[in-house]
C-alpha positions in Angstrom: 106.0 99.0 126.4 106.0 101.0 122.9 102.5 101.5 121.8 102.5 100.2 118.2 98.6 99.0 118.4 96.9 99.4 115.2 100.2 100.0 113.6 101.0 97.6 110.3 104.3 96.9 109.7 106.6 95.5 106.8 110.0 93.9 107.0 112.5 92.7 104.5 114.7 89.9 104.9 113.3 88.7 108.3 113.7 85.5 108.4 116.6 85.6 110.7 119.1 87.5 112.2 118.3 91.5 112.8 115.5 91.0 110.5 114.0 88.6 112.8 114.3 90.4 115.5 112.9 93.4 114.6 109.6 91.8 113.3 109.6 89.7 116.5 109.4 92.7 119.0 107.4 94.9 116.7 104.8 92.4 117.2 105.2 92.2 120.7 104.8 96.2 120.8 101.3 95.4 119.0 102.1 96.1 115.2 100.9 93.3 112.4 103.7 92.2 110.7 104.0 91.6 106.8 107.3 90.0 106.0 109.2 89.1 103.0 111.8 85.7 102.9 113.6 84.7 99.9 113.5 81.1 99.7 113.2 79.1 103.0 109.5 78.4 103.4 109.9 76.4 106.4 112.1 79.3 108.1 109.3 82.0 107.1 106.4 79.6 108.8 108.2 79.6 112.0 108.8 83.1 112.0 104.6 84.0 111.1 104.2 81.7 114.1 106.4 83.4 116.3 104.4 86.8 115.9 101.4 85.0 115.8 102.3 84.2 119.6 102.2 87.5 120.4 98.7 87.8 119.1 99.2 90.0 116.4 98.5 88.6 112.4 101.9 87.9 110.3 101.9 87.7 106.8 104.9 85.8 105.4 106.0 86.9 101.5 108.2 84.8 99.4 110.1 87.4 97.7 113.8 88.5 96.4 114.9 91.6 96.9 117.4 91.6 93.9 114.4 91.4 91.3 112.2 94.7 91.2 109.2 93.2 90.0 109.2 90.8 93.4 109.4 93.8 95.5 106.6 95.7 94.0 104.5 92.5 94.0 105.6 92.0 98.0 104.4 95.8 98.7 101.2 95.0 97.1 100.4 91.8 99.3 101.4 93.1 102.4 99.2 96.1 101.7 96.0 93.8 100.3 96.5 91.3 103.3 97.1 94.4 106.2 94.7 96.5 104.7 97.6 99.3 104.3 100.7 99.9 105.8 102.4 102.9 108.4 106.1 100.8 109.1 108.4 99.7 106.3 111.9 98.1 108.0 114.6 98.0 105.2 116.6 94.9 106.4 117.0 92.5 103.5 120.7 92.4 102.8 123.9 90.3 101.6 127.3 90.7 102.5 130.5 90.2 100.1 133.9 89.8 101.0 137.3 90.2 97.9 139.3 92.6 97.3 138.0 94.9 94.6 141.2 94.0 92.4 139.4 90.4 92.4 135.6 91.4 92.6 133.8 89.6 90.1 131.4 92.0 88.5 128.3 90.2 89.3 129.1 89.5 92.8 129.8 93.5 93.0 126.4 94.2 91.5 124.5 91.5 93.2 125.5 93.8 96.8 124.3 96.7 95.1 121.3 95.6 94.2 120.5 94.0 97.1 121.7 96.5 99.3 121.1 99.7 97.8 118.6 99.5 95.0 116.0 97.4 97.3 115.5 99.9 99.7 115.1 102.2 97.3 112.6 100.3 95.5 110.5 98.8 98.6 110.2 102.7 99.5 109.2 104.3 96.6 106.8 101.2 96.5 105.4 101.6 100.4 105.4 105.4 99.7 101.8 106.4 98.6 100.6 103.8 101.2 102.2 106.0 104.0 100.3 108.8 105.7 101.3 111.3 108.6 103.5 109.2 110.9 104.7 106.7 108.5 107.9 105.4 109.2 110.8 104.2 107.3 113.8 103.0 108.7 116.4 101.2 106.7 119.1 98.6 108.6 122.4 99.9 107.3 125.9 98.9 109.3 128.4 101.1 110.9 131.1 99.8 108.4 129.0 102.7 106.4 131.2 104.7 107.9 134.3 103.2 108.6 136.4 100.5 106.8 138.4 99.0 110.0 140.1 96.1 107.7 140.6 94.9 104.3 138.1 93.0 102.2 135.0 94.6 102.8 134.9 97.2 100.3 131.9 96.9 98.4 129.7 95.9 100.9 130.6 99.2 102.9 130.4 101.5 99.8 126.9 100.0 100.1 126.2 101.0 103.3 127.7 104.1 102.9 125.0 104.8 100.5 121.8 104.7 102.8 123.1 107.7 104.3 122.3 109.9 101.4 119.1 108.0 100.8 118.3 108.2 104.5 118.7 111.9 104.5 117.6 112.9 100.9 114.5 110.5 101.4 113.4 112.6 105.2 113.8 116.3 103.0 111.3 114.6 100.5 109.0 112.9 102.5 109.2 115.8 106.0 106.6 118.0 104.5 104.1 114.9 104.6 104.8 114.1 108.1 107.0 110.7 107.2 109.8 109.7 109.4 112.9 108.3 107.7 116.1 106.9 110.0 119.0 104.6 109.3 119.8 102.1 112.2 123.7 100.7 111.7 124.1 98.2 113.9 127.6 97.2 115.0 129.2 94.0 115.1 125.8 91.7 116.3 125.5 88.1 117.1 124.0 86.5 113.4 124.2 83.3 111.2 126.1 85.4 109.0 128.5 87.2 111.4 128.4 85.3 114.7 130.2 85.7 118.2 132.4 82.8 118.0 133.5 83.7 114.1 137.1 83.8 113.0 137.4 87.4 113.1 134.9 88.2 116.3 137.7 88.3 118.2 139.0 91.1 116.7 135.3 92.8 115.9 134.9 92.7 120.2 138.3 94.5 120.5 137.3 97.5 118.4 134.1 98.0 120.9 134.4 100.0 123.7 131.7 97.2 125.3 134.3 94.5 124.2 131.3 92.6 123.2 129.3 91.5 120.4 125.1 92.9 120.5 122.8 90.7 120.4 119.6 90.9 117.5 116.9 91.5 120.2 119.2 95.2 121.3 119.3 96.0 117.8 115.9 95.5 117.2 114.7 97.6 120.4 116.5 100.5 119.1 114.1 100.0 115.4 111.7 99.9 117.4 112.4 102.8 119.1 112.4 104.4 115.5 109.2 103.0 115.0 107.4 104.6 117.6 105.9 107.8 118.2 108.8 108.4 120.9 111.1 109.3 117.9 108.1 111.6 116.5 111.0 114.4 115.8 113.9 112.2 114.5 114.3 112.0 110.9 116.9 111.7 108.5 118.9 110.4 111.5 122.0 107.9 111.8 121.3 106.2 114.7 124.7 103.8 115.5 124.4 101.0 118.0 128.0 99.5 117.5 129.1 99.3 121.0 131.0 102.6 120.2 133.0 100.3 117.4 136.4 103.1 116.7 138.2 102.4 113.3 
């Protein structure tokens, strides 16, 4: 097991899926868990629950990631009730799908926000909360890097995006001793993209696994990132896609 005892750890958007997961096994590798959820209450009590199992404290945090002023009021109860914090997990996200001759504006800026601008924001506000060690990882997707089909423009020029911030963020924050990584997980079993979808099919045939992953491998490699195993890594693109070609 990972030694995260002692550790105090915040995760966007983990109520389900990747998000989820990684707070889950965090937990289990002895972090506390603060987590944000954006508006099912019932969801975010079973999830404090399920970390609570593990014996570690879980702090669940209403919070939307498209609206600044939530984000930097989420940073600042996850610090008050953990007494500080060393992980911040950038997972919140949204997907779109339209061709950008038919993107509505809104929808394009609403994946942008979301996506780009929250991660951004949650880390300049976890920043001066972080000493030596810190760690910030950010959840982006391997569509980051490669467009395999039509339709899914925007959301990959939004993943495409946490690679700069990824990298830029690790030559600002190096000299403190802060670890910064991006995790882009494949094609991975999710409410939002799950293994028996209309297009899986075809997701499984660009793998070299031929499968889809499931959130719990994701979620071992953040917490990979997380520990002090990955002490050197920063400013890394760590892909789990099942070696996904384009």
């Amino acid at each position: 097991m990972i030694d995260l005892n002692g550790k105090r750890a915040m995760v966007t958007g983990a109520c389900r899926g990747i998000g989820a997961a990684i707070a889950l096994a965090l937990a289990e590798n002895g972090a506390d868990v603060a987590f944000t959820y954006q508006s099912s209450a019932k969801k975010a009590e079973a999830m404090a629950k399920s970390i609570e199992r593990t014996g570690r404290r879980a702090v669940a945090i209403q919070a939307d990631s498209a609206t600044p002023e939530a984000i930097m009021r989420s940073v600042s109860e996850a610090v008050s009730a953990l007494g500080g914090l060393d992980i911040l997990v950038n997972s919140a996200a949204i997907g779109h799908t339209g061709a950008i001759a038919e993107i509505d504006v809104n929808d394009y800026q609403a994946v942008m926000d979301v996506n780009v601008r929250a991660p951004v924001l949650f880390a300049k506000a976890v920043i001066p909360h972080l000493s030596e060690g810190g760690r910030i990882i950010t959840i982006g997707s391997s569509l980051g890097e490669r467009v395999p089909f039509p339709g899914i423009t925007a959301y990959a020029m939004s993943k495409a995006a946490l690679t700069s911030f990824t990298r830029g963020l690790s030559r600002e924050l190096g000299p403190n001793g802060i670890i910064v990584n991006l995790l882009q997980p494949g094609a991975t079993d999710t409410d939002s993209n799950p293994a028996d979808g209309e297009a899986a099919d075809f997701q499984r045939s660009l793998t070299s696994l031929g499968r889809y992953a499931q959130p719990r491998e994701v979620a071992n490699a953040g917490v990979f990132l997380a520990s002090p195993a990955a002490s050197v890594i920063t400013g890394a693109i760590l892909t789990a896609d099942g070696s996904a070609i384009a």
